[in-house]
C-alpha positions in Angstrom: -105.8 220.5 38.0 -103.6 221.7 35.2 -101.4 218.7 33.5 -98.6 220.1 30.9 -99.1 219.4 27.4 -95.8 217.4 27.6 -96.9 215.2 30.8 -99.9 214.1 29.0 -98.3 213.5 25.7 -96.4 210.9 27.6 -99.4 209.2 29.9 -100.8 208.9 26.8 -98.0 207.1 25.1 -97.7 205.0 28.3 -101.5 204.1 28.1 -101.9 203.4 24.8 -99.1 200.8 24.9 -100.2 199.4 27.7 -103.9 198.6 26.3 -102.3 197.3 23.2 -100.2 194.9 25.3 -103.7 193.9 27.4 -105.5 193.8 24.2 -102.4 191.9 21.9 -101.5 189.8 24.7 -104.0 189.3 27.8 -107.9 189.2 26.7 -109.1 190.7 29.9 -107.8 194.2 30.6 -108.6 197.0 33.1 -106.9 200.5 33.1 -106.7 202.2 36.7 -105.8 206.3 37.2 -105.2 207.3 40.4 -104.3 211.5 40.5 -102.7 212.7 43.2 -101.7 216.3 44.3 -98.0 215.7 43.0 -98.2 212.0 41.4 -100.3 210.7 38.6 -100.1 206.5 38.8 -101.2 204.6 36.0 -102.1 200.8 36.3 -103.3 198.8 33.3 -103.5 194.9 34.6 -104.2 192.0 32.4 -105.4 187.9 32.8 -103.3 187.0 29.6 -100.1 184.3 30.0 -97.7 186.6 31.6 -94.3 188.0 31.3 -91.6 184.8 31.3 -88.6 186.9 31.7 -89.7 190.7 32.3 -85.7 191.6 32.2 -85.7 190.5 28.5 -89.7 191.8 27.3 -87.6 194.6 28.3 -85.1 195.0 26.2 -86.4 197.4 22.9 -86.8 194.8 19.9 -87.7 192.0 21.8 -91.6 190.5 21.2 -93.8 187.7 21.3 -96.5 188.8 19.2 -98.2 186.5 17.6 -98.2 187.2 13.2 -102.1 188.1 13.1 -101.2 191.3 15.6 -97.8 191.8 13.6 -99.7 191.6 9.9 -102.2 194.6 12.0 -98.5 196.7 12.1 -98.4 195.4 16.1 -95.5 193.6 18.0 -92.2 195.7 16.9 -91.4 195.3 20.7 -91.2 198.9 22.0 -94.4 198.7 24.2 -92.7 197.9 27.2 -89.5 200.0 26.5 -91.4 203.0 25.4 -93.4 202.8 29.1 -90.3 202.7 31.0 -88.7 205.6 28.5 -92.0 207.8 28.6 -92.8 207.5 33.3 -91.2 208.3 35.8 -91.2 205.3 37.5 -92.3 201.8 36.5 -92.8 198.5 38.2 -94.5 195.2 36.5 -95.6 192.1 38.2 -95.8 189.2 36.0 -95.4 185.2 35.7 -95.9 182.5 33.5 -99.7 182.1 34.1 -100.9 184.8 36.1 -101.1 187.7 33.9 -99.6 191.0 34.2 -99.8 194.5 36.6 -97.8 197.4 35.0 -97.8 200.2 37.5 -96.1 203.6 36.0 -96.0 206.6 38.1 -95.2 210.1 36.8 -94.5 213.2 38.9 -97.3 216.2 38.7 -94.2 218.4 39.6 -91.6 217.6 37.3 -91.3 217.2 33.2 -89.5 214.2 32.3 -88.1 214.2 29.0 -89.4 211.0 26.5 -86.5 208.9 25.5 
């Protein structure tokens, strides 16, 4: 299957803030792929404190990165913007002590532009 250029450059943007949220925030991550004839769906789940208010984690800016991952250059709060800006579709399932499921889904047929 061929992928565009363009809709890989923004899986990849998607997946790489995603680990960094797993890694930054939830100790225990796994990243899922699922390729379909017309949808790519990617999954990255974490066991770390979850996602108080999701609305605001939202919101480009907003972090609660802790000043060891923000002295590494982490935590400027665009991880989860940038997810929502770079797929097609997005949906996270989070609360306070259960961890977090980001589910992003981009469309083999279309090209998206990033945000």
């Amino acid at each position: 299957m061929h992928l565009e250029p363009a809709l890989v450059r923004r899986i990849a943007i998607c997946c790489y803030e995603g680990e960094m949220n797993a890694v930054i925030h939830g100790g225990n991550g796994q990243i899922h792929l699922d390729i379909a004839a017309d949808q790519l769906t990617l999954e990255i789940n974490d066991d770390g404190p979850g996602i108080e208010d999701i609305e605001r984690a939202m919101q480009p800016g907003y972090s609660t990165a802790s000043e060891e991952a923000r002295e590494m250059g982490f935590g400027a709060g665009m991880g989860l913007s940038n997810m929502k800006n770079n797929s097609d579709e997005i949906h996270i399932d989070s609360a306070p002590g259960q961890g977090t499921r980001v589910r992003m889904c981009f469309s083999i047929e279309g090209n998206k532009e990033a945000a």
